[in-house]
N, CA, C and O atoms as a MOPAC input file, in Angstrom:
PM7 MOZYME 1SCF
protein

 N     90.19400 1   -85.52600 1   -26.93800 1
 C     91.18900 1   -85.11600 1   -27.90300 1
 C     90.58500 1   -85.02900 1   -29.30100 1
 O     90.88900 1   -84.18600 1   -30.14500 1
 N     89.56000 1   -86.15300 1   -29.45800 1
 C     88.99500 1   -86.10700 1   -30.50700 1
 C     88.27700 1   -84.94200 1   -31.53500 1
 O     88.35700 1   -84.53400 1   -32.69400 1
 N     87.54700 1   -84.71200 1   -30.32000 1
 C     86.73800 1   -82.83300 1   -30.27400 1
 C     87.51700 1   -81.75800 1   -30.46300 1
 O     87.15800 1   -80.67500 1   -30.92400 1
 N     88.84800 1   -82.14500 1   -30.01400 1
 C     89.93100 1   -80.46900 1   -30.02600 1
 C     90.27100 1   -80.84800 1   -31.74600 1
 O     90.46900 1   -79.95900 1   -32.57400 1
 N     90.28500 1   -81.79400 1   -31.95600 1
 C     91.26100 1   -81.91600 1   -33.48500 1
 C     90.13000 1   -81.81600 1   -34.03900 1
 O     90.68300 1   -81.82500 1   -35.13800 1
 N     88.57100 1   -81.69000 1   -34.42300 1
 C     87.95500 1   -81.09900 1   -34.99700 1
 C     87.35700 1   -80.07400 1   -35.03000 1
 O     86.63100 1   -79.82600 1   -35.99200 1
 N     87.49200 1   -79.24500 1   -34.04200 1
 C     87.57800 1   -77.90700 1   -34.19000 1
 C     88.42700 1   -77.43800 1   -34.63800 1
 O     88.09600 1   -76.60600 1   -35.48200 1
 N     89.83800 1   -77.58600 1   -34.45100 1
 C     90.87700 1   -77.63000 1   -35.48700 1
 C     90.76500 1   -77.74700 1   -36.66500 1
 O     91.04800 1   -76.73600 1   -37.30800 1
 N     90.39200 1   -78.78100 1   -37.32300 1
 C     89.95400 1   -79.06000 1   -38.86500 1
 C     88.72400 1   -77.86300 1   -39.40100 1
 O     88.80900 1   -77.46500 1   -40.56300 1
 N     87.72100 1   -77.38500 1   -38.59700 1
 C     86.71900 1   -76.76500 1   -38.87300 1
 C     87.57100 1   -75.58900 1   -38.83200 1
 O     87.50200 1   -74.80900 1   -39.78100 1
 N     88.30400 1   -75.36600 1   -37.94500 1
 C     89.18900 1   -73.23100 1   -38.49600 1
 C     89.83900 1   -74.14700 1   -39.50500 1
 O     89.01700 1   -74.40100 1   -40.38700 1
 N     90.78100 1   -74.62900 1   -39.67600 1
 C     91.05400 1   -74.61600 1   -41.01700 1
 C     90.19300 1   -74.95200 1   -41.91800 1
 O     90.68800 1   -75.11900 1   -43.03200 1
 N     89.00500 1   -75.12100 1   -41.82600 1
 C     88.02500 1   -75.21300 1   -43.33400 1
 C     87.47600 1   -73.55000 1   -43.73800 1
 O     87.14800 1   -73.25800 1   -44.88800 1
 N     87.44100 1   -72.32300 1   -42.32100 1
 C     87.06900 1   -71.43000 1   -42.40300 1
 C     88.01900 1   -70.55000 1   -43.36800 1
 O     87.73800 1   -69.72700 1   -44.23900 1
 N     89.16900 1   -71.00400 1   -42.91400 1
 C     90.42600 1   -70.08100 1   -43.45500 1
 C     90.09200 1   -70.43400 1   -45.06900 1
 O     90.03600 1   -69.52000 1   -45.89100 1
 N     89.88000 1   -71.80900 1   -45.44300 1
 C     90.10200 1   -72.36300 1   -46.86100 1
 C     89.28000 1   -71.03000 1   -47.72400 1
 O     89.50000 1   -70.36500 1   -48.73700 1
 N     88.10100 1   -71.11000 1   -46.53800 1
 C     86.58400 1   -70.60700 1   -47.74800 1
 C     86.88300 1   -68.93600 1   -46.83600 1
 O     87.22700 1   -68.50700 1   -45.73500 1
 N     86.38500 1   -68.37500 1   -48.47100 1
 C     86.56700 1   -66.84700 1   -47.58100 1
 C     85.18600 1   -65.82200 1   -48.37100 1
 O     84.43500 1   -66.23500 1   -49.25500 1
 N     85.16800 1   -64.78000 1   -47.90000 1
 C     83.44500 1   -64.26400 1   -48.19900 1
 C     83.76100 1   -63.83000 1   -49.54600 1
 O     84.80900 1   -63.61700 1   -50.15500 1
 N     82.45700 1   -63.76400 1   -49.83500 1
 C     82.25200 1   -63.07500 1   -51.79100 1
 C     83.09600 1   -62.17500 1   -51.75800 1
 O     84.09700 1   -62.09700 1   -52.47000 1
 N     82.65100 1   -61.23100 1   -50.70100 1
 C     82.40100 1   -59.51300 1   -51.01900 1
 C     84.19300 1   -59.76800 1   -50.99500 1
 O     84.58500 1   -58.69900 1   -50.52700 1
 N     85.12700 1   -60.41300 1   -51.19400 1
 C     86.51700 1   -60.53400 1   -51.13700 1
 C     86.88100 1   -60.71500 1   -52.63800 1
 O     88.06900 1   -60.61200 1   -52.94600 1
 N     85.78300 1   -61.02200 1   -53.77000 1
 C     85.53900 1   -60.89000 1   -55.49200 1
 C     85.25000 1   -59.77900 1   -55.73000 1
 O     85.75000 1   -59.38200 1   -56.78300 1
 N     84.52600 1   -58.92500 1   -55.10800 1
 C     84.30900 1   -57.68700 1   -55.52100 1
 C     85.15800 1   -57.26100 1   -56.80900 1
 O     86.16100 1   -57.89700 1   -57.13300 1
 N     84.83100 1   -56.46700 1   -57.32100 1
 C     85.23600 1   -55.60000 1   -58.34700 1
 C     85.63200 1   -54.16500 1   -57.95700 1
 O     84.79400 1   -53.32700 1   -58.28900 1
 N     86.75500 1   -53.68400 1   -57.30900 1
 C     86.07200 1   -52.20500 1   -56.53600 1
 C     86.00300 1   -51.13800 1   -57.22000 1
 O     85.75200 1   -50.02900 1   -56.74700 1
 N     86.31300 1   -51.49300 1   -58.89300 1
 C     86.40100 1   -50.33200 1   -59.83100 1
 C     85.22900 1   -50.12300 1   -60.31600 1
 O     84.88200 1   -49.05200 1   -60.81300 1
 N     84.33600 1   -51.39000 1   -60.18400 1
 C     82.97500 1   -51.58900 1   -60.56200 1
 C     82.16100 1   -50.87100 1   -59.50800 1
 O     81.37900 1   -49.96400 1   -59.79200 1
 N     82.38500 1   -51.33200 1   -58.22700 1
 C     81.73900 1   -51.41300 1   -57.03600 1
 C     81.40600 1   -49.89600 1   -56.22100 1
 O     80.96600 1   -49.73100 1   -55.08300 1
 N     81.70700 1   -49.09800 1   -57.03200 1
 C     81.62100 1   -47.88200 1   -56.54500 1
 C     80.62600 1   -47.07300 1   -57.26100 1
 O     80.70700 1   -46.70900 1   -58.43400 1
 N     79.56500 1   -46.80100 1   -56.32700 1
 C     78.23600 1   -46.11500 1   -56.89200 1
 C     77.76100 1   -45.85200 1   -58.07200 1
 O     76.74000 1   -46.27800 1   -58.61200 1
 N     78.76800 1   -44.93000 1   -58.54700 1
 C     78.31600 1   -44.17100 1   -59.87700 1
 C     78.87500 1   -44.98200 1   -60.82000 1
 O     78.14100 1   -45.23900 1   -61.77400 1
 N     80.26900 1   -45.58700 1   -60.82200 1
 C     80.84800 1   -46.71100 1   -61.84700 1
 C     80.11400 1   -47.83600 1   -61.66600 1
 O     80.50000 1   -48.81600 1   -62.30300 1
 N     78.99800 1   -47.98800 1   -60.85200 1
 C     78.31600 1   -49.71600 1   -60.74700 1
 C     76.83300 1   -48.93400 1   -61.91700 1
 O     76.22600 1   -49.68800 1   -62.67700 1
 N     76.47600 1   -47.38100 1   -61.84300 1
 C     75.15100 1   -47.06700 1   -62.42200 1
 C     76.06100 1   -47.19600 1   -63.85100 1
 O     75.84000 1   -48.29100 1   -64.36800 1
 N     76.77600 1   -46.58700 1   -64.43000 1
 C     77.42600 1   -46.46700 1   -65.72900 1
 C     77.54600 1   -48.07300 1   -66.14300 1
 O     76.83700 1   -48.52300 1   -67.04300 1
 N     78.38700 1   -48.80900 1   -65.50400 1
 C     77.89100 1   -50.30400 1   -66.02000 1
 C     76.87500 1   -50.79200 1   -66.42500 1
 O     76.81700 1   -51.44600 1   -67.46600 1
 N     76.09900 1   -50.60400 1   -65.82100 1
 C     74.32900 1   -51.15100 1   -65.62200 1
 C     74.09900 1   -50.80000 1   -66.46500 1
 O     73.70700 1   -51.69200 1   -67.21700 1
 N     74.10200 1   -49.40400 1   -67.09200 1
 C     73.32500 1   -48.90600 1   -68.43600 1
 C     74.19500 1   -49.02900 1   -69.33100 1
 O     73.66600 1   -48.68100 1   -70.38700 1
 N     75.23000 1   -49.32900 1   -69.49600 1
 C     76.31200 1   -49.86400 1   -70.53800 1
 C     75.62200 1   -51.22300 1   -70.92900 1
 O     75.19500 1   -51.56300 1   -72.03300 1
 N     75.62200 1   -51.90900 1   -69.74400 1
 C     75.33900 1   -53.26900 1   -69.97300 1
 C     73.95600 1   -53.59500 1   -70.61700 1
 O     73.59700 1   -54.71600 1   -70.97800 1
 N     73.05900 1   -52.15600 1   -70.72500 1
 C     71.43100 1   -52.61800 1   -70.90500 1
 C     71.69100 1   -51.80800 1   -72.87600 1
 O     70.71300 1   -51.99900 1   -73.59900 1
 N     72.79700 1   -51.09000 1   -73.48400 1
 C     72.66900 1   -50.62600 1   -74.42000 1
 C     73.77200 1   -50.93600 1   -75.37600 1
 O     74.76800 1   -51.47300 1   -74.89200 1
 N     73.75700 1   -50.71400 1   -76.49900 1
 C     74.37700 1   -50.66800 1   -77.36300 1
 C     75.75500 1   -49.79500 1   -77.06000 1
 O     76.88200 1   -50.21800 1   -76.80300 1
 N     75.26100 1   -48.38400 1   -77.18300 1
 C     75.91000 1   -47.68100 1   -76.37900 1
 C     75.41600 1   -46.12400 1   -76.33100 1
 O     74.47500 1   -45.73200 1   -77.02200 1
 N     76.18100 1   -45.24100 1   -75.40500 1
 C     75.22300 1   -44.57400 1   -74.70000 1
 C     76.14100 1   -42.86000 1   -75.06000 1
 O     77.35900 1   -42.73600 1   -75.19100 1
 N     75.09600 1   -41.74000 1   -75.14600 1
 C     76.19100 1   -40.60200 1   -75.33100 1
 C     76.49000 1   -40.08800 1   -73.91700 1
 O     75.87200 1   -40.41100 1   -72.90300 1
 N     77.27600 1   -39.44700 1   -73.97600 1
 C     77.94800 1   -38.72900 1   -72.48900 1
 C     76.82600 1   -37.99700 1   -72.31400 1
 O     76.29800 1   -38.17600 1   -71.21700 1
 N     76.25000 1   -37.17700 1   -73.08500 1
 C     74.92400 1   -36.12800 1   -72.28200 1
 C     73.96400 1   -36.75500 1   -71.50100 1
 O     73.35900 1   -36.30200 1   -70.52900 1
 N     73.89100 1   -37.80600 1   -72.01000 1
 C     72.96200 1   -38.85400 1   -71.34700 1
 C     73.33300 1   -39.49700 1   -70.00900 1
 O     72.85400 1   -39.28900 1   -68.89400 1
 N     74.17600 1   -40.21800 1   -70.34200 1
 C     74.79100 1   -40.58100 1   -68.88900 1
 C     75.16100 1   -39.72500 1   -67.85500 1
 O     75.10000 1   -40.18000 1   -66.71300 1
 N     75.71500 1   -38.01100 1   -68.10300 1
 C     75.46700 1   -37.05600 1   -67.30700 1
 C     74.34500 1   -36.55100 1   -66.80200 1
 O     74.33400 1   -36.08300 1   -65.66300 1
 N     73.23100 1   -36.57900 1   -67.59800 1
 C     71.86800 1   -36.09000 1   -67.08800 1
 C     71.23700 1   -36.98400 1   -66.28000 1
 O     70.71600 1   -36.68400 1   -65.20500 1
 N     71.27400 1   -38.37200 1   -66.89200 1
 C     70.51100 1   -39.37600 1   -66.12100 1
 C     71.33500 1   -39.76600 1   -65.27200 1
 O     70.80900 1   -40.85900 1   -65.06200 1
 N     72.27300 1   -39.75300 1   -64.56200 1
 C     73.14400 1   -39.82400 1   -63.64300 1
 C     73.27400 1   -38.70800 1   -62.39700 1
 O     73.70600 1   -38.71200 1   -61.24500 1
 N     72.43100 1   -37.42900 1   -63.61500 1
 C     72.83400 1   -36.11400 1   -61.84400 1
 C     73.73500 1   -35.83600 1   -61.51300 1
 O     73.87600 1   -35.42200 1   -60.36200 1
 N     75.45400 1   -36.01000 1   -62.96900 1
 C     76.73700 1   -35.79900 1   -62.70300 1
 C     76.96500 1   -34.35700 1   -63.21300 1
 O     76.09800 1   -33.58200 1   -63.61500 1
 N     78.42400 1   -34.12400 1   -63.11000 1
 C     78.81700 1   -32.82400 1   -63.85400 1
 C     79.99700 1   -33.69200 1   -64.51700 1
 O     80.62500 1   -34.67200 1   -64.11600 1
 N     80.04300 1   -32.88900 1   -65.76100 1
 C     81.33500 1   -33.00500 1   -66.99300 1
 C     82.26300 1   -33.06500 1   -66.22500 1
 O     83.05300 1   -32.83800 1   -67.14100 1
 N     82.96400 1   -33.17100 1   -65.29700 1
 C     84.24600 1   -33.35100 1   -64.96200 1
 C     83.47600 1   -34.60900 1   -64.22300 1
 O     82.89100 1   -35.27000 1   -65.08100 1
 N     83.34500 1   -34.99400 1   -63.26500 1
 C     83.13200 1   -35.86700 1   -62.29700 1
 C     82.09900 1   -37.62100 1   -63.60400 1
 O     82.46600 1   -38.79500 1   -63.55600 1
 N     81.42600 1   -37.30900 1   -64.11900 1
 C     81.33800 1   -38.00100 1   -65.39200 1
 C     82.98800 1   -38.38100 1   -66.02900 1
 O     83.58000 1   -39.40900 1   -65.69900 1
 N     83.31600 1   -37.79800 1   -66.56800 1
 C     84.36900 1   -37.45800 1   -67.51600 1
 C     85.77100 1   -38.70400 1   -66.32200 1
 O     86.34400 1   -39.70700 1   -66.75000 1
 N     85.85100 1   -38.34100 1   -65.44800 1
 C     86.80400 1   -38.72300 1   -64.41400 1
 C     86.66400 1   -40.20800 1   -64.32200 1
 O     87.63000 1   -40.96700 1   -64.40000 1
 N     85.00100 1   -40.73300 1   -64.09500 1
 C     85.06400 1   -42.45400 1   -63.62400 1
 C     84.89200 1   -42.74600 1   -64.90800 1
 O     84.89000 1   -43.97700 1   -64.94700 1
 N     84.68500 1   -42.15100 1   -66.44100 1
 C     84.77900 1   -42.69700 1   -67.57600 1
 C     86.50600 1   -43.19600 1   -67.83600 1
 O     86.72700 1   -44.34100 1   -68.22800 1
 N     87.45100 1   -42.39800 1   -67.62300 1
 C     88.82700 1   -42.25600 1   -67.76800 1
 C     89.02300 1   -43.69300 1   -66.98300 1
 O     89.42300 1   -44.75700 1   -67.45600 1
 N     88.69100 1   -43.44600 1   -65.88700 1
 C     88.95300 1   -44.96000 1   -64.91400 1
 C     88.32000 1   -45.80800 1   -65.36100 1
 O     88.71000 1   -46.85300 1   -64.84100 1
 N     87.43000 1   -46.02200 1   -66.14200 1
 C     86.64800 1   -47.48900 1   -66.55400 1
 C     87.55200 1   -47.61100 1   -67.48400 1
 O     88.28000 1   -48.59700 1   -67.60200 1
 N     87.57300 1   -46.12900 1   -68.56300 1
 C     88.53700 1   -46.98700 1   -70.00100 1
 C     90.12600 1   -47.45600 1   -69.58100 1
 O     90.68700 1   -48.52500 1   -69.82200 1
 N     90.60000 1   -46.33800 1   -68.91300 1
 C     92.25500 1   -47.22200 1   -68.42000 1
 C     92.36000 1   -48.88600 1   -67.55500 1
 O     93.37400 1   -49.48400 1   -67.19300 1
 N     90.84000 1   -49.30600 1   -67.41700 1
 C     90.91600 1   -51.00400 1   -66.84100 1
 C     90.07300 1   -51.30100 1   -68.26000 1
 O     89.34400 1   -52.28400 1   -68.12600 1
 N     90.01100 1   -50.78800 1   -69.36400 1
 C     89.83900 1   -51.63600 1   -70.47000 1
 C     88.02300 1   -52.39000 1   -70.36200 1
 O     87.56300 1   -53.32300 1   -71.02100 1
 N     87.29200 1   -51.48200 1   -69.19700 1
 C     85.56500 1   -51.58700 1   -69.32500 1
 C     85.34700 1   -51.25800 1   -70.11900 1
 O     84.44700 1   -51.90800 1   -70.65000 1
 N     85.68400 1   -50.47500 1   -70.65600 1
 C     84.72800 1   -49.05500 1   -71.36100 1
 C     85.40200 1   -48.48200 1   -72.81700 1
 O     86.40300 1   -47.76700 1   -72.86800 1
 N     84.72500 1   -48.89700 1   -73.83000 1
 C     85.22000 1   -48.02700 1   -75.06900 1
 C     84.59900 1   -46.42500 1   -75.41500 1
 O     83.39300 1   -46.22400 1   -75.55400 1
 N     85.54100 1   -45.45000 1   -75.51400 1
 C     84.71900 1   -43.92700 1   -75.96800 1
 C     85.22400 1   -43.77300 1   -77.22400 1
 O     86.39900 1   -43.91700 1   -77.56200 1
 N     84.22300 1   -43.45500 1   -77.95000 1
 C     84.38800 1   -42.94700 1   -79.52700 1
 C     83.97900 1   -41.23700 1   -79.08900 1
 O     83.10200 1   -41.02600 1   -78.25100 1
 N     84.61800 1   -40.25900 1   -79.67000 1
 C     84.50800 1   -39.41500 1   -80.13500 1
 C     84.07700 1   -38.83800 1   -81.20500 1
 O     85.01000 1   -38.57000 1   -81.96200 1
 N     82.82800 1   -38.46000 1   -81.68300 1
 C     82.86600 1   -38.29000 1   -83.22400 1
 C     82.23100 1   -37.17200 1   -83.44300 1
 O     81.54900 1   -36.61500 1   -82.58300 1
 N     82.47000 1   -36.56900 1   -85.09300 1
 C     81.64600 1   -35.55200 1   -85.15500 1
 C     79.95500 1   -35.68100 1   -86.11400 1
 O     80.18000 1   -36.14100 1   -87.23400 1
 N     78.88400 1   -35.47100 1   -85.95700 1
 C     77.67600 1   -35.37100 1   -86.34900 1
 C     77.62400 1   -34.31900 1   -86.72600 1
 O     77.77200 1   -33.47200 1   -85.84400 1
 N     77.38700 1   -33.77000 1   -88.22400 1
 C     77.51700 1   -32.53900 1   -88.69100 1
 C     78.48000 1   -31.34200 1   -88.19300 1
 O     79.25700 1   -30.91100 1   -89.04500 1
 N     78.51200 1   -30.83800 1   -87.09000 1
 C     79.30900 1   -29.84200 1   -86.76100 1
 C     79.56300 1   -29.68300 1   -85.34200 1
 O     80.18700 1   -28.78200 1   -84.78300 1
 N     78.92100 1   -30.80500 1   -84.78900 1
 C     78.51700 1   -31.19800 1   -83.19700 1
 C     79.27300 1   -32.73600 1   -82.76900 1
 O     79.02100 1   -33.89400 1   -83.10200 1
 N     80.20900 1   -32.18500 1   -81.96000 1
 C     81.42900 1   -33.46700 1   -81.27400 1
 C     79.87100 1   -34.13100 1   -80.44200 1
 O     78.93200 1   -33.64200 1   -79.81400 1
 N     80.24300 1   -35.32300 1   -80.83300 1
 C     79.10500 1   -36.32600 1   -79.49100 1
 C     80.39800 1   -37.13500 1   -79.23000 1
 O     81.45800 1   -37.27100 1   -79.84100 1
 N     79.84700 1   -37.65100 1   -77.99600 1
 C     80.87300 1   -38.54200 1   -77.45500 1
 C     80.04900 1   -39.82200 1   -77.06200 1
 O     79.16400 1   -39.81500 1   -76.20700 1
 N     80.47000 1   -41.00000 1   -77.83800 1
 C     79.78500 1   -42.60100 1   -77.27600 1
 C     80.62600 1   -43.34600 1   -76.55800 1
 O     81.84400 1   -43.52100 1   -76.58000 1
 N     79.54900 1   -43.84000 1   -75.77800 1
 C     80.24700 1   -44.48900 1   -74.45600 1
 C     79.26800 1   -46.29700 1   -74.70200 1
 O     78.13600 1   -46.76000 1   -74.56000 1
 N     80.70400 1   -46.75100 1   -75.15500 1
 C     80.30100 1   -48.73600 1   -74.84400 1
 C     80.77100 1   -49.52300 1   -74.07400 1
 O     81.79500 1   -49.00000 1   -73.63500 1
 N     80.57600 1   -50.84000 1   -73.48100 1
 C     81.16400 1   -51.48300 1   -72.66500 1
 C     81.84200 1   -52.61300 1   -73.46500 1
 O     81.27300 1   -53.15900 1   -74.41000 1
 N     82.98500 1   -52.91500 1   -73.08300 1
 C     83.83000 1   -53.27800 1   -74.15000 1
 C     83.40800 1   -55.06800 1   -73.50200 1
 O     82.58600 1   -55.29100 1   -72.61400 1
 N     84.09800 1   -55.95800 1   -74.12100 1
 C     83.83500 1   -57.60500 1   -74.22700 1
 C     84.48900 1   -57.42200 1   -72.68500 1
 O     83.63800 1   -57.21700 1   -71.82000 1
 N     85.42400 1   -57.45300 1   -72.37800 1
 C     86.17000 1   -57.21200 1   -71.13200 1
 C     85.49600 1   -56.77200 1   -69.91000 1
 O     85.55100 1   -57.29900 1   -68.79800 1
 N     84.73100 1   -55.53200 1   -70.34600 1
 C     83.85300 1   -54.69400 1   -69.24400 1
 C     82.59500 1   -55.45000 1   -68.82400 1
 O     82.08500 1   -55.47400 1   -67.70400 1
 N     82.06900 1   -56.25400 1   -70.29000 1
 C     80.86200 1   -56.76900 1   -70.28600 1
 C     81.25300 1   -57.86400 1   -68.75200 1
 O     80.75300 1   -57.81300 1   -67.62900 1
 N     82.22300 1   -58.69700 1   -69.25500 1
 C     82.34200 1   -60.27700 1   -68.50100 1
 C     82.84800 1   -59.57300 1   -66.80800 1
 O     82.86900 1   -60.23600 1   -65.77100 1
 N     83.22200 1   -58.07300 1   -66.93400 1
 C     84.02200 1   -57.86200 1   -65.38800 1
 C     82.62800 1   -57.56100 1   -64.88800 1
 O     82.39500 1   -58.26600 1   -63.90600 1
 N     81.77900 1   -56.90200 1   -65.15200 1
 C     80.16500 1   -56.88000 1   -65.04800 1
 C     79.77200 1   -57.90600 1   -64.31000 1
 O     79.57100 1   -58.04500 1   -63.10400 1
 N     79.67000 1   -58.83500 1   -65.53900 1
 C     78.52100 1   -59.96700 1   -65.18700 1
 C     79.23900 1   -60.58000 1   -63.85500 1
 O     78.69400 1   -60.86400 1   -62.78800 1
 N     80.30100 1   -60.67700 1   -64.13100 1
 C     80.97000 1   -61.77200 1   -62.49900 1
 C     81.11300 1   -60.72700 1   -61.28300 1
 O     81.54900 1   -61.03500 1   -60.17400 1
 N     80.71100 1   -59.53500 1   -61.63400 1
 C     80.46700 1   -58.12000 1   -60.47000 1
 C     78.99200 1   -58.65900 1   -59.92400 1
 O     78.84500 1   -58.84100 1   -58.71500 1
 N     78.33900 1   -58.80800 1   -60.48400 1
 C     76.57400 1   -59.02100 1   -60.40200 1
 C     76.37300 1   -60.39000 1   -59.70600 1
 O     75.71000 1   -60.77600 1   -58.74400 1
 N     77.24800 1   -60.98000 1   -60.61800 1
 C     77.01200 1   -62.55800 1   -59.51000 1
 C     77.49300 1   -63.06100 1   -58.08600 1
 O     77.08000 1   -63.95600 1   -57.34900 1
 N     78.60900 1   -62.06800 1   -57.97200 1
 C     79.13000 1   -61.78900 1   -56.59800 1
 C     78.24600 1   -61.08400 1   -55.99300 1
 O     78.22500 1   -61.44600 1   -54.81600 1
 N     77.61000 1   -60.38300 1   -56.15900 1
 C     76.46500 1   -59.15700 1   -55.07900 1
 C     75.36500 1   -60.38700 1   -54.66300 1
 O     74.87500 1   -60.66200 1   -53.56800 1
 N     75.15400 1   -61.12100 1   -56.23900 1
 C     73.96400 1   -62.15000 1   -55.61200 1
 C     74.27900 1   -63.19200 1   -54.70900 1
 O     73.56800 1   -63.54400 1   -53.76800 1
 N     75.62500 1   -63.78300 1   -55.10500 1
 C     75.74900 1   -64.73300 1   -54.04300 1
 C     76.20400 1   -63.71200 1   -52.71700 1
 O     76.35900 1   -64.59300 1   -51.87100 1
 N     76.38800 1   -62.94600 1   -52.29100 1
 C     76.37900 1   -62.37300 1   -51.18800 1
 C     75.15000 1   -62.06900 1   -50.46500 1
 O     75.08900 1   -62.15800 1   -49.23900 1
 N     73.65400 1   -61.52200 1   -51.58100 1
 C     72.64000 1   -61.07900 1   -50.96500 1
 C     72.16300 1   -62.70000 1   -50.40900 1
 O     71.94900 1   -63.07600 1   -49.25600 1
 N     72.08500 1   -63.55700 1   -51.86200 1
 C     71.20600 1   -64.66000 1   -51.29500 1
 C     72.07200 1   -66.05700 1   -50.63500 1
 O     71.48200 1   -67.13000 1   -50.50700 1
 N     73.53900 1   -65.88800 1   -50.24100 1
 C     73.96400 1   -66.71300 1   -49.42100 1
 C     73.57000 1   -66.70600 1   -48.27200 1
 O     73.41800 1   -65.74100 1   -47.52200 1
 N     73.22500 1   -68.77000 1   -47.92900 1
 C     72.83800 1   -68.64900 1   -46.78100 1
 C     73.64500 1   -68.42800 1   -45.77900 1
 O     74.85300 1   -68.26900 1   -45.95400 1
 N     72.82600 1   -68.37500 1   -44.09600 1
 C     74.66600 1   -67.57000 1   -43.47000 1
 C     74.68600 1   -69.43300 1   -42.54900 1
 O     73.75100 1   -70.05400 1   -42.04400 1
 N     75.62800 1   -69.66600 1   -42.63200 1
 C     75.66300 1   -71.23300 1   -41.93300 1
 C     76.08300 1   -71.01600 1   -40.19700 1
 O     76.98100 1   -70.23300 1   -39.88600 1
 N     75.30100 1   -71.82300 1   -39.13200 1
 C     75.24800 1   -71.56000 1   -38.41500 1
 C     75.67800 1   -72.65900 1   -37.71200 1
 O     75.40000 1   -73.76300 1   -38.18000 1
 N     76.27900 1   -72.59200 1   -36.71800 1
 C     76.72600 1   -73.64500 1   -35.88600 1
 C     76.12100 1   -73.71200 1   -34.28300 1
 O     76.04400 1   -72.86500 1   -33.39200 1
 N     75.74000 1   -75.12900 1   -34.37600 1
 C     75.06300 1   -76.19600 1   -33.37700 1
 C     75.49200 1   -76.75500 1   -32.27300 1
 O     74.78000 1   -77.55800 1   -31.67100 1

């Protein structure tokens, strides 16, 4: 009887604890919004031509996961004009920064968790 009530106790310890990838970020977590973070996170901030070229996007499809980062409050865009030429800057806001960093630490504890094995 002893043995049945701790296997018992052990599913309920499984249920307690549940996997990383269940932290995910999935606004983050999606290809091209995880590359736009990354280089948000490595700059000051960045112009749209840039992040389109070095990305391999087009102006709409760019333009689209920018809209979705700024409506969850990642991502600040300034619009401005430079002599007679609209540039558009792209920053990661205090918000975006910290949804980032706890995006990154979830991937690691997923890559380098050990997997526990039973005996």
């Amino acid at each position: 009887m002893q043995s049945g009530e701790a296997r018992q106790d052990d599913g309920n310890a499984e249920k307690q604890r549940h996997h990383p990838r269940l932290e995910l970020d999935e606004a983050i977590h999606q290809p091209v919004r995880l590359s736009i973070m990354a280089i948000l996170a490595q700059a000051k901030k960045v112009d749209f031509a840039f992040l389109r070229d070095y990305l391999e996007l087009g102006d709409s499809n760019l333009s689209r996961h920018l809209s979705a980062l700024e409506s969850l409050g990642y991502i600040i865009i300034d619009k401005v004009f430079e002599g007679k030429r609209a540039r558009t800057w792209i920053s990661l806001s205090s918000q975006g920064r910290a949804a980032f960093e706890n995006h990154v630490s979830v991937l690691r504890s997923i890559v380098e968790q050990p997997i526990e094995t039973q005996e």
